[in-house]
C-alpha positions in Angstrom: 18.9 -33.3 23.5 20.1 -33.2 20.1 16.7 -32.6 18.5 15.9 -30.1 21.3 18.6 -28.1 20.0 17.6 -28.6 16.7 13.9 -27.8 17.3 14.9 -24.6 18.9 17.8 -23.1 16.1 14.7 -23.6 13.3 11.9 -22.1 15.3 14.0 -19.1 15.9 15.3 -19.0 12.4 11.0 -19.0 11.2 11.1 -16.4 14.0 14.0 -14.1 13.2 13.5 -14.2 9.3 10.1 -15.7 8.7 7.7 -14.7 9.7 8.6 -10.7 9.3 9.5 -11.8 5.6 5.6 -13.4 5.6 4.2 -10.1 6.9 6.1 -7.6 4.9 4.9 -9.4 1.7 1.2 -9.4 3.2 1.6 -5.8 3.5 2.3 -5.2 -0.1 6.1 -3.8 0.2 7.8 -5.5 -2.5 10.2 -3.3 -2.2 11.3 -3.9 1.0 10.5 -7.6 0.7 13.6 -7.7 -2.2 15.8 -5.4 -0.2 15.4 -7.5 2.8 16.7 -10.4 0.9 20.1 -8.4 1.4 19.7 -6.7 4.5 17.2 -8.6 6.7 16.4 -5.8 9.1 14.3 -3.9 6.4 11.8 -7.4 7.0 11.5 -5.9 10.3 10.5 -2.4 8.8 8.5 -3.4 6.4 6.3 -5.5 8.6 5.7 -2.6 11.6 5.1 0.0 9.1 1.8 0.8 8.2 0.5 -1.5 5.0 -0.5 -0.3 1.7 -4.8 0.4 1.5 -4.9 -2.7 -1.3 -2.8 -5.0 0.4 -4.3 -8.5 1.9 -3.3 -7.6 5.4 -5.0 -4.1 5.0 -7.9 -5.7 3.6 -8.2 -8.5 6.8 -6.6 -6.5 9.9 -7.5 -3.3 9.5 -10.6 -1.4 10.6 -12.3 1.1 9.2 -10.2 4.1 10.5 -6.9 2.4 10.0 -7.7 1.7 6.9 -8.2 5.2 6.1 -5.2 5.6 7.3 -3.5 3.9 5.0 -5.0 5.2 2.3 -4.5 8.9 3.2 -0.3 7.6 3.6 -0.8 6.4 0.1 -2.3 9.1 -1.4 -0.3 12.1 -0.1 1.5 13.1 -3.6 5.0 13.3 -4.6 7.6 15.7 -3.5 8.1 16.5 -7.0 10.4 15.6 -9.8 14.0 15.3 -8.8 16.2 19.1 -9.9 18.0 19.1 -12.5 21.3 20.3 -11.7 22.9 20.1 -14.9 20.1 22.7 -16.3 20.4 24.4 -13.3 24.4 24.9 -13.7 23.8 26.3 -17.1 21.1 28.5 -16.1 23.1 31.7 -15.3 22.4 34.2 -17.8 25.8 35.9 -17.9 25.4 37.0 -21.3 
């Protein structure tokens, strides 16, 4: 009974942080693959969300369409540079 119990607690442990740990990586989110080290729930995130166009898992799973799919997410540019609210606060021209 002993090693039943045993059996069990390290296939759920492979289950529970694992495998999504395995999958996120395939995906290509280092990102979330280090922050999961801290908060294991981003694992989970990483691996449902939708995996970069260069990744291995992209590359072997996907399809055609979702595959540009991925790369359309990818390549959508940035919001911008951050404001500068120190330049901003000086900015008023009360002279």
């Amino acid at each position: 009974m002993d090693t039943l119990v045993t059996v069990a607690i390290v296939l759920g442990v492979l289950l529970v942080y694992v495998v999504p740990m395995v999958i996120t990586g395939l995906k290509g989110k280092q990102g979330m693959l280090l922050a999961g080290v801290f908060l294991h729930p981003v694992w989970w995130v990483g691996a449902i969300r939708l995996a970069l166009p260069d990744s291995y898992w992209a590359r072997r799973f996907y399809g055609p369409d979702k595959l540009a799919r991925a790369g359309d997410r990818h390549a959508r540019p940035p919001l911008g540079p951050p404001p500068d609210h120190i330049t901003a606060l000086g900015a008023d021209d009360r002279t």
